[in-house]
N, C-alpha and C positions, 0 to 999 in steps of 0.2 A: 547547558542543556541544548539540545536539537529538537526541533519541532518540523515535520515532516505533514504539508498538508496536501489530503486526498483533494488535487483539483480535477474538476470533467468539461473545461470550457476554458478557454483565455480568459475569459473575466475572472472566473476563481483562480487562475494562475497567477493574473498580474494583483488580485487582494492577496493573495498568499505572502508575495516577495513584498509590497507594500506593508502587510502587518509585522514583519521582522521574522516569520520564516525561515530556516535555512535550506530545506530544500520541498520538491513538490513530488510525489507521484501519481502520473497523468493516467487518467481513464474516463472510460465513458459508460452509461447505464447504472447507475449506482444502483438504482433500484434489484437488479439481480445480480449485486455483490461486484459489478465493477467489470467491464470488458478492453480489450484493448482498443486505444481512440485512433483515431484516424492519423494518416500521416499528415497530412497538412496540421492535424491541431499539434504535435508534436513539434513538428520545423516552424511553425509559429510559436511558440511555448519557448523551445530554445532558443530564437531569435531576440523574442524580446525580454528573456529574465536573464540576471546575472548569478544565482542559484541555479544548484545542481534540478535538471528535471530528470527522474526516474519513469519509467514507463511500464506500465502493466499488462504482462502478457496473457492473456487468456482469449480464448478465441468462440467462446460461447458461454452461456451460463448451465448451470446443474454443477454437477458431480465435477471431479476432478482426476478423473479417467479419461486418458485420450489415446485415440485410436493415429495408426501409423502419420495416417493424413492428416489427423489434424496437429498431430506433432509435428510433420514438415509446413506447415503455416507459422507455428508458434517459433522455429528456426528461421523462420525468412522474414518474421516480425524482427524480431533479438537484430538479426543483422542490417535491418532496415533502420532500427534505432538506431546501431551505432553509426552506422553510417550519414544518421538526418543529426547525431551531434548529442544524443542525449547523454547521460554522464550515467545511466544505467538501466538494469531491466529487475522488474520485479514478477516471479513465475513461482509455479508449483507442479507438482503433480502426482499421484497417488496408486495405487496399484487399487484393485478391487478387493485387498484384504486390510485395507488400510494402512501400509507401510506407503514412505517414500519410493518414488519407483526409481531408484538411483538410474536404472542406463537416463532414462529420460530426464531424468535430472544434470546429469553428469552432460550429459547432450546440449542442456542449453547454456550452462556454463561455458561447455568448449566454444558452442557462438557468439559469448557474450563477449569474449576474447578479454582484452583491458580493463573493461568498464565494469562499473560494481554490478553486483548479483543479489539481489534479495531473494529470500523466500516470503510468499504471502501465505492468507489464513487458510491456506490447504493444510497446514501445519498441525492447526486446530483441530482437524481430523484424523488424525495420525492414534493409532491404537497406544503406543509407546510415546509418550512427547521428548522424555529422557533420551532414550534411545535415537530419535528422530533428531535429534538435536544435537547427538554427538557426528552423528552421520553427514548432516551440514558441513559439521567444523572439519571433516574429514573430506569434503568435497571442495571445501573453498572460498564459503558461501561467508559475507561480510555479516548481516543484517537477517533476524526472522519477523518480523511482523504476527501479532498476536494477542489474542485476548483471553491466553489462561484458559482457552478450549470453554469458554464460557459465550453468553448470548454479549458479553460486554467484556471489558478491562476492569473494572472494577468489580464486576463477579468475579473475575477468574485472577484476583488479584493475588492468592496465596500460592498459585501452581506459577504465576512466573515472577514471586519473589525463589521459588526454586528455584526454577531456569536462570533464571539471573546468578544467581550463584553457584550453580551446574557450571555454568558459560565460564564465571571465573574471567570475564574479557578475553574470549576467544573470539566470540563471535557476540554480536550488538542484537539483546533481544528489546525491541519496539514494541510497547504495548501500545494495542489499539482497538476501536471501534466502543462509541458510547462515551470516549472522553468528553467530559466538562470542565469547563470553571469550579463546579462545587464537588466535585470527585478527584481532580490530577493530584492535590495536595495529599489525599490517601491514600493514593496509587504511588506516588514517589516516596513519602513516607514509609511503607512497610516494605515496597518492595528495591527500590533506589534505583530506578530507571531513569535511564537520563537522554532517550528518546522518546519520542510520541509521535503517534498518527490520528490526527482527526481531520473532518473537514472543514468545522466551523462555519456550516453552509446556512443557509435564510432561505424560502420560498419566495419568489420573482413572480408576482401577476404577469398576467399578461399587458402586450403594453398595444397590443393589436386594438381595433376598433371592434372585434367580434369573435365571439369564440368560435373554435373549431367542434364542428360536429363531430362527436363519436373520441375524439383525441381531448388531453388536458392541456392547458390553454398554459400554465406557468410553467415556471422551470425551477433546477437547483443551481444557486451559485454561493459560493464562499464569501463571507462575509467579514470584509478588515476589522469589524470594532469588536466581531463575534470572535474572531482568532485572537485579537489583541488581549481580548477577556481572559480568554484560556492561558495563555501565555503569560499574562501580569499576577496569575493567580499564583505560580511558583516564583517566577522573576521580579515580582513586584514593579 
């Protein structure tokens, strides 16, 4: 099995590759679903894991409709990872009727050049998942990220013991968001996925001598004994 952890800082990168990991997808803001992180934490990231880092491109939170501009952002990210060393880019994106928008799909694939391609939980929102999903495999696309169009992976555990068997090993579906220790056992079980994404994150007080006014004083990071947990619950 492959264990894929959502990290938003070096600390959660370097517990991710500490907890036995095999690779990480880097972002930041989790709180509005994950935006793309900075290039220094990126060229930091790769410097010090020996795990693949995947990077996520999204250039704002809401919807997953984008306009010309911010689609030449999302193309000058893709080629700024490959170029800072990352081993791939994780994207989406959606037309206003809820179909994949292939040209812009197809777009950052062509920038992604070599390096792997995921699709993330824009997927989730796709009117057709079926259909949306044979469309990947027709683009190129290695890896979807998803949770069964569900608030979790384990709600939406029946729509991607489908997918998974749609897929047939064309293309690698990842269930994710909401994985536990006390759920992955049921989630591989019925549906036999043999990826995951979680973050296995802890909240971090603050270590400051005084909170900040108006702003929250902690943070999230990825926690090695809380990955290790998730992890030993299938692998023993």
């Amino acid at each position: 099995m492959n264990f894929e952890i959502c990290a938003v800082n070096i600390q959660s990168s370097l517990a991710a590759q500490i907890a036995g990991a095999q690779r990480i997808e880097l972002c930041t803001a989790l709180d509005v679903g994950g935006l793309t992180p900075s290039l220094g934490l990126i060229r930091a990231s790769v410097r010090a894991l020996n795990i693949p880092v995947h990077v996520l491109i999204r250039p704002r939170e809401g919807d997953f409709c984008y306009s010309d501009q911010e689609m030449e952002i999302m193309l000058d990210d893709i080629r700024l990872c490959a170029e800072a060393g990352a081993a791939g880019v994780v994207v989406g994106a959606l037309t206003v009727d809820g179909q994949l928008d292939l040209h812009q799909m197809n777009a950052m694939k062509a920038a992604a050049g070599t390096i792997a391609i995921t699709c993330h939980r824009a997927f989730d929102f796709t009117i057709s998942p079926t259909e949306a999903l044979e469309q990947l495999i027709n683009m190129g696309f290695g890896r979807v990220l998803s949770s069964g169009q569900s608030d979790n992976a384990y709600e939406g555990r029946f729509l991607l013991q489908k997918l998974i068997q749609q897929a047939a090993g064309r293309i690698i579906i990842m269930p994710g968001a909401g994985i536990t220790a006390q759920n992955i056992q049921d989630i591989v079980a019925l549906t036999g996925a043999k990826d995951f994404h979680f973050t296995g994150k802890l909240r971090i007080n603050t270590r400051a001598k005084s909170e900040i006014p108006g702003l929250e004083s902690g943070h999230w990071e990825s926690d090695i004994d809380t990955i290790k947990e998730i992890i030993n619950a299938v692998q023993g």
